[in-house]
VEXGUTI-853155 format. One line per field, with one value per residue (C-alpha): x, y, z; residue in one letter. Coordinates in Angstrom, 3 decimals, always signed. Each point is the difference from the previous one (the first is absolute). Example, Ala and Ser with C-alpha at 12.3 -4.5 7.8 and 13.67 -1.06 7.14 Angstrom:
BEGIN
x c(+12.300;+1.370);
y c(-4.500;+3.440);
z c(+7.800;-0.660);
rest c(A;S);
This chain:
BEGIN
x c(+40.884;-1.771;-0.942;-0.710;-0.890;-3.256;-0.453;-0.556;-2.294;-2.378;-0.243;+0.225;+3.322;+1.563;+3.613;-0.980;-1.461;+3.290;+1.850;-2.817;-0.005;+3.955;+0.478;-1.948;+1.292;+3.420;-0.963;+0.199;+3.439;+0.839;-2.513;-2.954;-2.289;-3.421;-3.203;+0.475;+2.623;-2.254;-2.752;+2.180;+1.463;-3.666;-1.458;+2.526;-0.783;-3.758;+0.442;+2.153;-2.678;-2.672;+1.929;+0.502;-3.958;-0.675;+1.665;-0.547;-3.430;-3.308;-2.214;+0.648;-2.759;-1.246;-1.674;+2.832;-0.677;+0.342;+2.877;+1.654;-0.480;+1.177;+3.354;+0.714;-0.234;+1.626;+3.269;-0.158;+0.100;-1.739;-2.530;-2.109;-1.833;-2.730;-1.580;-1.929;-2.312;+2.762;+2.868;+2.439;+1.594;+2.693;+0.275;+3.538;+0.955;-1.262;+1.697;+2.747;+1.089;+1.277;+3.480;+0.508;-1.653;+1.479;+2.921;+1.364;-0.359;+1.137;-2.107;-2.070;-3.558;-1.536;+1.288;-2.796;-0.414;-2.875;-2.099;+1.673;+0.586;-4.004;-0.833;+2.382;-1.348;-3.394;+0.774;+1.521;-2.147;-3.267;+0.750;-1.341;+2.086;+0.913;+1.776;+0.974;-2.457;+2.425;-0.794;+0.112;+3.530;+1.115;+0.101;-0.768;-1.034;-0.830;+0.168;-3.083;-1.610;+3.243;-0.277;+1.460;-2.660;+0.187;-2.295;-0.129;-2.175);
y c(+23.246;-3.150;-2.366;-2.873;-1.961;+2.444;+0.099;-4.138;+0.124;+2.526;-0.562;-3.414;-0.247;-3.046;-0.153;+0.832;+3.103;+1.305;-1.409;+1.482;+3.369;+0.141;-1.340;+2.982;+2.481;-0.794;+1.972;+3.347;-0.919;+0.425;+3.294;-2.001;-1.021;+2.481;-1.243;-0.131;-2.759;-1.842;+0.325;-1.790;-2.486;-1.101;+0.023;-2.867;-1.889;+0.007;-1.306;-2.757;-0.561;-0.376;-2.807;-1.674;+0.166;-1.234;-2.932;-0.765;+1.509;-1.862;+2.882;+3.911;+2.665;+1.544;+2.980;+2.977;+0.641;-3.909;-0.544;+2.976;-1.279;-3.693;+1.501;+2.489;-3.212;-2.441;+1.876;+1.012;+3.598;+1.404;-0.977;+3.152;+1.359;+1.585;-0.844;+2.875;+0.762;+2.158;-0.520;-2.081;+0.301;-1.318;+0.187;+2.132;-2.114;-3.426;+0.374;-2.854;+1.224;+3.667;+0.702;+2.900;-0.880;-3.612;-0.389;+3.854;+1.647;+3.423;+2.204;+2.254;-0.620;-3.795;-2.555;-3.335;-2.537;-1.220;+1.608;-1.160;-3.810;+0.559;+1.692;-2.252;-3.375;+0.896;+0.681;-2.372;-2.803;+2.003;+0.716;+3.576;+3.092;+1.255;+3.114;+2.568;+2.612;+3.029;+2.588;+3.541;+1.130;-3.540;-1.769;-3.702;+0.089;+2.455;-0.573;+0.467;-0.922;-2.792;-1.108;-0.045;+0.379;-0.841;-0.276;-3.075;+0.640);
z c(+0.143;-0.803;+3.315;-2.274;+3.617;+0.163;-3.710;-0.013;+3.106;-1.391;-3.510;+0.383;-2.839;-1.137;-0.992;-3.457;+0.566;+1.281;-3.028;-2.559;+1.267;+0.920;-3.656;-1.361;+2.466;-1.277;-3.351;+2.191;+0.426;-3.709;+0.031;-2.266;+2.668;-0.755;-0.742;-3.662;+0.673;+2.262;-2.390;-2.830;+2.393;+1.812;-3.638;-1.025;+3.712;-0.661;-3.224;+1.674;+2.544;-2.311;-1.887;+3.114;+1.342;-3.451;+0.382;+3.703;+1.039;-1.768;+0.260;+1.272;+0.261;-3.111;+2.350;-0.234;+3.679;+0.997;-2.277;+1.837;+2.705;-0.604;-1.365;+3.327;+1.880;-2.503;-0.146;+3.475;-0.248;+3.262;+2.554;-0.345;-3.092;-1.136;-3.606;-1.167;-3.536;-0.998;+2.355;+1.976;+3.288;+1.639;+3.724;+0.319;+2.790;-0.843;-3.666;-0.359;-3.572;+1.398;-1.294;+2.097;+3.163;-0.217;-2.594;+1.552;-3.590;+0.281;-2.540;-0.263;-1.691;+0.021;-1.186;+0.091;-1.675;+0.915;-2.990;-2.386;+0.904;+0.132;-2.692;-2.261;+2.107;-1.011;-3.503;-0.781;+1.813;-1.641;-3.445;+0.808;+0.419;+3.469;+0.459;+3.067;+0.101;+1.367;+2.537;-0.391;-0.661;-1.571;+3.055;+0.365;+3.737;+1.952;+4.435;+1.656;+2.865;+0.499;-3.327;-2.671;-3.277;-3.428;-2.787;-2.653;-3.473);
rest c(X;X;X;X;X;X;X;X;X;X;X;X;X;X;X;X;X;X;X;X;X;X;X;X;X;X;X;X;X;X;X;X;X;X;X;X;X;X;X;X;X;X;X;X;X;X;X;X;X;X;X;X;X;X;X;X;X;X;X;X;X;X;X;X;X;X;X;X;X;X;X;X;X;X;X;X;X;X;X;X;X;X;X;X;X;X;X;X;X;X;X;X;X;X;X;X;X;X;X;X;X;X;X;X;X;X;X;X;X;X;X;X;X;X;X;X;X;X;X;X;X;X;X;X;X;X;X;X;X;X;X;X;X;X;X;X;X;X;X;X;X;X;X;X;X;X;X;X;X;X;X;X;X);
């Protein structure tokens, strides 16, 4: 069971972190929640995000890396990363976006949204196309080391 006492102390959450992830989580309830349904749903969010950095933010990074890295701290999404040439990581226990580890999703597999909202965010706020590089075996992250990896093309 979730302590969401602990959970707030050490990955720093806000209120909306619970309410994202429980709000995705709740799609295991109805048997949808895989990462194919997070995939759709954080594609539509970045989209949303990049609309609203358009029309709030003067200037963001036009480096892939930098950009990355300005989004993972504009929306909040954990305090520990690494940005690599050809891969991202996500410290497991510093994520904020976890619906499993934080909104108590039930299911088997991943289910993150976090490449998506970025891949979508930087499409859309680049004119260039971004896509999910899978893993071997179709998977969009991989854990190792305490991360969580993912790829963005």
């Amino acid at each position: 069971m979730v302590k969401y006492k602990d959970l707030f102390e050490h990955r720093n959450l806000k209120n909306l972190h619970v309410v994202l992830t429980s709000m995705i989580a709740e799609f295991s309830t109805l048997g949808i929640l895989n990462q194919g349904t997070t995939n759709i749903i954080g594609s539509g969010v970045g989209k949303k995000i990049a609309k609203c950095l358009k029309e709030t933010v003067k200037e963001f990074p036009k480096d892939d890396k930098k950009l990355i890295e300005f989004l993972i701290n504009f929306c909040d999404m954990c305090d520990e990363y690494i940005i690599e040439d050809d891969k991202i990581g996500i410290k497991i226990d510093k994520c904020k976006y976890c619906p499993k580890q934080i909104g108590e999703a039930e299911i088997p597999g991943s289910a993150c949204p976090i490449p998506s909202i970025l891949a979508s965010c930087m499409e859309e706020l680049t004119n260039k196309p971004y896509k999910i590089k899978l893993w071997d075996k179709n998977r969009v992250i991989i854990k190792e080391n305490g991360y969580c990896w993912f790829r963005i093309k």
